[in-house]
C-alpha positions as CSV (number, residue, x, y, z in Angstrom):
1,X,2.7,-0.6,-33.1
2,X,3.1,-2.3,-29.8
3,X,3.8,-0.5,-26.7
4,X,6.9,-0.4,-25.4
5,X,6.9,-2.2,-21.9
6,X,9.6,0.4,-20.6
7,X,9.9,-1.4,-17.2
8,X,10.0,-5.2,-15.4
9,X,9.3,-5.9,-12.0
10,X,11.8,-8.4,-10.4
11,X,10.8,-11.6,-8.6
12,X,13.0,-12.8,-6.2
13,X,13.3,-15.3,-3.3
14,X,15.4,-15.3,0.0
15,X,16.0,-11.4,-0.4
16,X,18.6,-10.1,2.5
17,X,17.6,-6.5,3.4
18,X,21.1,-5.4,2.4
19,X,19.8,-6.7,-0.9
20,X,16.3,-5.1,-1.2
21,X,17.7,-1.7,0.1
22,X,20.4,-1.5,-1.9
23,X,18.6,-2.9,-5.0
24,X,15.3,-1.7,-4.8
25,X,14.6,0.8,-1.8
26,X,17.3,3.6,-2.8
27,X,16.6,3.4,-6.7
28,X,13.0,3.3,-6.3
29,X,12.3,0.3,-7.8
30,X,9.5,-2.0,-7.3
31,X,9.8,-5.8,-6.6
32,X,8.0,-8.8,-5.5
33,X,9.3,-10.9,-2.6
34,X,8.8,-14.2,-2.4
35,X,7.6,-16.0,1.0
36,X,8.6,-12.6,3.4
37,X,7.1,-13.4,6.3
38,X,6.6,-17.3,7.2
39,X,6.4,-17.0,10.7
40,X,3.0,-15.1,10.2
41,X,0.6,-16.8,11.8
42,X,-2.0,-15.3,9.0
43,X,0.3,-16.8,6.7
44,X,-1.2,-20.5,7.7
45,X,-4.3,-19.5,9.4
46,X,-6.1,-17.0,8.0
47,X,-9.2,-17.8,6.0
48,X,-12.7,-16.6,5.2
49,X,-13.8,-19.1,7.4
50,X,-11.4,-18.5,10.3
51,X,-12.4,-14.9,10.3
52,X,-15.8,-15.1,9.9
53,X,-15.2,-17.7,12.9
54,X,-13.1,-15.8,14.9
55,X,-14.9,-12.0,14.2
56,X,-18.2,-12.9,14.0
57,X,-20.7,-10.5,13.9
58,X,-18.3,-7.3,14.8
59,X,-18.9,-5.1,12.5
60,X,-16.5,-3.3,9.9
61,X,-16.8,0.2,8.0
62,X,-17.9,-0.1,4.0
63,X,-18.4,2.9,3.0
64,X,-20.9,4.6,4.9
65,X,-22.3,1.5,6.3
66,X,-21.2,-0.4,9.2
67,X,-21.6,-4.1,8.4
68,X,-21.4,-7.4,10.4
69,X,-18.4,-8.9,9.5
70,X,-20.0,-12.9,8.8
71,X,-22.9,-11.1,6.3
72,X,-19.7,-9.4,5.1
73,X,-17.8,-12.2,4.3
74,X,-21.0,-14.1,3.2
75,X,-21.4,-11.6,0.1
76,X,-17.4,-11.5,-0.4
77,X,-17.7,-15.7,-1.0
78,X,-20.7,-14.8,-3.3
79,X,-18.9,-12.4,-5.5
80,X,-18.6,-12.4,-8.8
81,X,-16.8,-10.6,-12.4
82,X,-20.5,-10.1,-12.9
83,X,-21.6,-8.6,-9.7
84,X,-18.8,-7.6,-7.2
85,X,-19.1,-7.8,-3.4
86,X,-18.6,-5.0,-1.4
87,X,-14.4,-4.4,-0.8
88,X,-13.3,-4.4,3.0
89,X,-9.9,-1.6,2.3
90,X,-7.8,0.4,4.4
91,X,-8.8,-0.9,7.9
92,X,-6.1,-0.2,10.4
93,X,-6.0,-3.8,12.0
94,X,-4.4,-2.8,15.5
95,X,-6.9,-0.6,16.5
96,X,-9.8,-2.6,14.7
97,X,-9.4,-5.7,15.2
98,X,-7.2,-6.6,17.9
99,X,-8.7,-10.1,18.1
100,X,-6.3,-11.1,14.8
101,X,-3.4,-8.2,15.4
102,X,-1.2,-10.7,16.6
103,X,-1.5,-12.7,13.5
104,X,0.8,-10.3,11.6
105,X,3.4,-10.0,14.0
106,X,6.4,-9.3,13.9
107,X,6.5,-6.1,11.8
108,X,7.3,-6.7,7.9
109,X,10.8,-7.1,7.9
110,X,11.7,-4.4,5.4
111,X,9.8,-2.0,6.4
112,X,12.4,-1.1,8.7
113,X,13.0,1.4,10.3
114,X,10.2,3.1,10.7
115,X,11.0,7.4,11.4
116,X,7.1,7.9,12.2
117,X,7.7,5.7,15.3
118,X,10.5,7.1,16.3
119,X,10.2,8.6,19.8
120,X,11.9,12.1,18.5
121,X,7.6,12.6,16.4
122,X,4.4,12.8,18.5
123,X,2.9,9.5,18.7
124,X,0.4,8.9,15.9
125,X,0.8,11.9,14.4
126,X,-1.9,12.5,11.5
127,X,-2.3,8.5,11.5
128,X,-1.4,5.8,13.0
129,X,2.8,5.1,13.3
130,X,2.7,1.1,12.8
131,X,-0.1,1.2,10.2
132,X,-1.0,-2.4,9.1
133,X,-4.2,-2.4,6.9
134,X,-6.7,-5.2,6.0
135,X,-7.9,-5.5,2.2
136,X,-10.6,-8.1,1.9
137,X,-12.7,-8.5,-1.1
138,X,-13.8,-11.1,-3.6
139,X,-13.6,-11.9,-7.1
140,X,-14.5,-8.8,-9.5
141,X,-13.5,-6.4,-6.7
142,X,-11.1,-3.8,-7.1
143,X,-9.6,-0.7,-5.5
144,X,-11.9,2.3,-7.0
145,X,-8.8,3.9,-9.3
146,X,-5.4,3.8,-10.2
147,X,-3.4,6.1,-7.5
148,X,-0.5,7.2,-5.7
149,X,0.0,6.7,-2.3
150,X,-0.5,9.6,0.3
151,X,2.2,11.0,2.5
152,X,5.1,9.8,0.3
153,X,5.2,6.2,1.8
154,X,6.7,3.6,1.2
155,X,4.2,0.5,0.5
156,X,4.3,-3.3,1.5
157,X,1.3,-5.1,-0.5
158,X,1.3,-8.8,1.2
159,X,-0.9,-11.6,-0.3
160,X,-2.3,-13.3,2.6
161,X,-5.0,-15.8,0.9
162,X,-6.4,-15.9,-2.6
163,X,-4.7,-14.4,-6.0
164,X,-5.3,-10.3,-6.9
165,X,-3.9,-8.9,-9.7
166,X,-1.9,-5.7,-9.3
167,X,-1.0,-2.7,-11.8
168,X,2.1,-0.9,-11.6
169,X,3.0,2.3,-13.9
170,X,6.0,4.5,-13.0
171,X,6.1,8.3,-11.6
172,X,7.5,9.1,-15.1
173,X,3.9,8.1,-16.5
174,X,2.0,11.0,-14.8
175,X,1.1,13.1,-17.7
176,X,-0.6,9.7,-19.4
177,X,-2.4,8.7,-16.7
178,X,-5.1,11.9,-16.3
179,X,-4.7,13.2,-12.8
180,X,-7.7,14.3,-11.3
181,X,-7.5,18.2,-10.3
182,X,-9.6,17.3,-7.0
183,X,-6.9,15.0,-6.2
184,X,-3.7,14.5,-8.4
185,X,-2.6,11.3,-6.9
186,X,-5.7,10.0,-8.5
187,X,-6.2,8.8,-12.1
188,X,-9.6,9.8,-13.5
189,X,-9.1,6.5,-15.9
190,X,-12.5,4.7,-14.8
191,X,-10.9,1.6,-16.3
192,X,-7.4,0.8,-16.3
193,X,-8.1,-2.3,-17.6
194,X,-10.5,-1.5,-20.8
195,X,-9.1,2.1,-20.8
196,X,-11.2,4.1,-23.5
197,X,-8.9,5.5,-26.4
198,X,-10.9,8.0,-27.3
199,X,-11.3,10.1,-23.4
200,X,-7.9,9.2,-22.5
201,X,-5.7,9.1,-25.5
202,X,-2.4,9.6,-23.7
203,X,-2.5,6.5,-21.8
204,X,-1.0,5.1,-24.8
205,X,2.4,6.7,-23.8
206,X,2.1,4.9,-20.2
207,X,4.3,1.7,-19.4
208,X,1.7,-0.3,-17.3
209,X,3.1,-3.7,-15.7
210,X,0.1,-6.2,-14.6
211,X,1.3,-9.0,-12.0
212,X,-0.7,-11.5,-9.9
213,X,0.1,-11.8,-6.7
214,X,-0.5,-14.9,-4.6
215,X,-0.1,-16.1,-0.9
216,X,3.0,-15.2,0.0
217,X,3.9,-12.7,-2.3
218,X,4.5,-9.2,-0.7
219,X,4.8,-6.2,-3.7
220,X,7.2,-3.4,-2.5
221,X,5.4,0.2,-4.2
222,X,7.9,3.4,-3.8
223,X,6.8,6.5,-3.2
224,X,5.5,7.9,-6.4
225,X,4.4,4.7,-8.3
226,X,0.8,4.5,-9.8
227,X,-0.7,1.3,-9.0
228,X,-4.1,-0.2,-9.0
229,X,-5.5,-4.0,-7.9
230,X,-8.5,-6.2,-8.7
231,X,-9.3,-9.7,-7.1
232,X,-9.1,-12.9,-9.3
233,X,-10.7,-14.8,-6.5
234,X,-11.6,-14.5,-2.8
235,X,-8.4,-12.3,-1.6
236,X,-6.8,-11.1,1.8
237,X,-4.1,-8.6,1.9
238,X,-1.6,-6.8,4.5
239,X,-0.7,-4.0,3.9
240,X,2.1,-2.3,5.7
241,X,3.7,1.1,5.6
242,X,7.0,3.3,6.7
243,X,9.2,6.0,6.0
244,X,13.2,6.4,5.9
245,X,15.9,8.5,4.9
246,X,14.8,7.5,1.2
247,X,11.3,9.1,1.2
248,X,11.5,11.5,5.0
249,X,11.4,14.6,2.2
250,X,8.4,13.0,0.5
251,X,6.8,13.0,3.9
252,X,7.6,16.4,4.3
253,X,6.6,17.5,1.7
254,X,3.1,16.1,1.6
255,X,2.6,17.6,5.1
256,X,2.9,20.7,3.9
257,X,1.0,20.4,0.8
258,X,-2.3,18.7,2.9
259,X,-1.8,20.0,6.5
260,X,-0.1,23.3,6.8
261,X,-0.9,24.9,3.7
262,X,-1.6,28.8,4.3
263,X,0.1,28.5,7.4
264,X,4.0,29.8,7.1
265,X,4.9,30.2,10.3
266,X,3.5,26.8,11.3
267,X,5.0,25.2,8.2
268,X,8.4,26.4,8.9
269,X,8.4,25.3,12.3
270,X,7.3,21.6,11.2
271,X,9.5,21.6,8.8
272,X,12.7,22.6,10.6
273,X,11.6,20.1,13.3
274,X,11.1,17.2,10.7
275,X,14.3,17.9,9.4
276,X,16.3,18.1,12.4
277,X,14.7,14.4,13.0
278,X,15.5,13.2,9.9
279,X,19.2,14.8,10.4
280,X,19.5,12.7,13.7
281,X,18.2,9.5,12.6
282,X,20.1,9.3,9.6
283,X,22.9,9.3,11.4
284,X,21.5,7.1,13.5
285,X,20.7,4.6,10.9
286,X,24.2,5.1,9.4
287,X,26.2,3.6,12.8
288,X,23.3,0.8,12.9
289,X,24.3,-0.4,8.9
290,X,20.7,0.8,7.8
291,X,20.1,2.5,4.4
């Protein structure tokens, strides 16, 4: 019997915000948006070359290792289905490489607003409050498992260069999808791709939705949505990040369950702060027209 797909991602161009909120950001719904941010300068510049150019040998965190970015990007080009490079992920591009920062400016436009910045929350609390991250990786790569998101975020996946395929399943899916009890927002599915019937029977059950992604495409991920990535070629990705009245809870949540737990006196005094902030900003974002 064929599985049932269960779920479609939308495609669509010339998106207002109104549009994407009202559509997509307060149901929960993923989409792709075509051609978000043109006035990018990373849009029309960036390449392997122009980075390797541009960041020489400054070196960049894989793993344990630090690496020179040109031998970096030397074994990215050489990658292969075969024999995959290493996988540049989650480097916070501000504070890393200021040289290109600039490049990805102005802020995604619907990742607005932004609660974690707002002046009422220490600054860079936990992490970073404008988090933009590099992914840079070549063909074969791919992001180690299939996953949720931490701290309830909401998730801005934009193709800068090159084509990468992306996985999406649905929070409903999380009893197919083998949770691992070290960390339940990851899958312990080795291979979403080739899963094996026989260890991971239930993934059966699951609605998975594979789309590629190319330059220009940005892939909205609400909180709560497995997803997982692999490179069809050569691929650069932004990745941007923020929290709202649709997902302040989720936030709040997840700071509790990683940062405060066994702590109730200090849990009930973040929490009553983070919800007298949410309280004022929602109204906030109410007078200003924002969802």
């Amino acid at each position: 019997m064929a599985r049932d797909p269960g779920y479609t991602v939308d495609v669509r161009e010339r998106l207002s915000y109104r549009e994407w909120a009202e559509d997509y950001l307060l149901k929960g719904r993923p989409v792709v948006i075509r051609d978000a941010m043109p006035e990018w300068r990373a849009m029309t510049q960036w390449t392997p070359e122009l980075l390797m150019k541009t960041l020489g040998n400054k070196k960049v965190r894989i793993g344990p290792d630090m690496v020179p970015f040109d031998e970096l990007t030397e074994q990215i080009l050489a990658s292969t289905d075969e024999q995959p490079g290493p996988y540049l992920r989650n480097l916070d591009i501000a504070n890393a490489m200021p040289e290109i920062a600039g490049d990805v400016l102005p802020r995604f436009r619907y990742a607005q607003p932004n609660w974690k910045a707002s002046r009422l929350m220490p600054r860079d609390w936990i992490f970073p409050d404008e988090l933009v991250e590099l992914f840079y990786g070549g063909r074969g790569t791919r992001f180690p498992q299939l996953h949720q998101d931490w701290w309830g975020m909401h998730v801005f996946l934009t193709q800068i260069y090159g084509k990468k395929r992306a996985m999406i399943c649905p929070p409903e899916d999380r009893p197919y999808l083998y949770p691992t009890e070290d960390n339940t927002l990851f899958s312990g599915i080795d291979d979403v791709e080739h899963p094996d019937p026989a260890r991971y029977p239930l993934f059966e059950r699951a609605h998975p939705t594979w789309l590629t992604l190319t330059a220009g495409d940005s892939l909205f991920v609400p909180p709560g949505w497995w997803h997982a990535t692999k490179m069809e070629e050569v691929s650069i990705t932004v990745i941007t990040v923020n929290w709202n009245r649709s997902n302040w809870s989720k936030f709040m949540r997840e700071v509790v369950r990683t940062k405060l737990r066994g702590a109730p006196l200090k849990t009930a005094g973040t929490v009553g702060y983070m919800a007298s902030v949410g309280a004022v900003l929602s109204a906030r974002d109410r007078l200003r027209g924002w969802p």
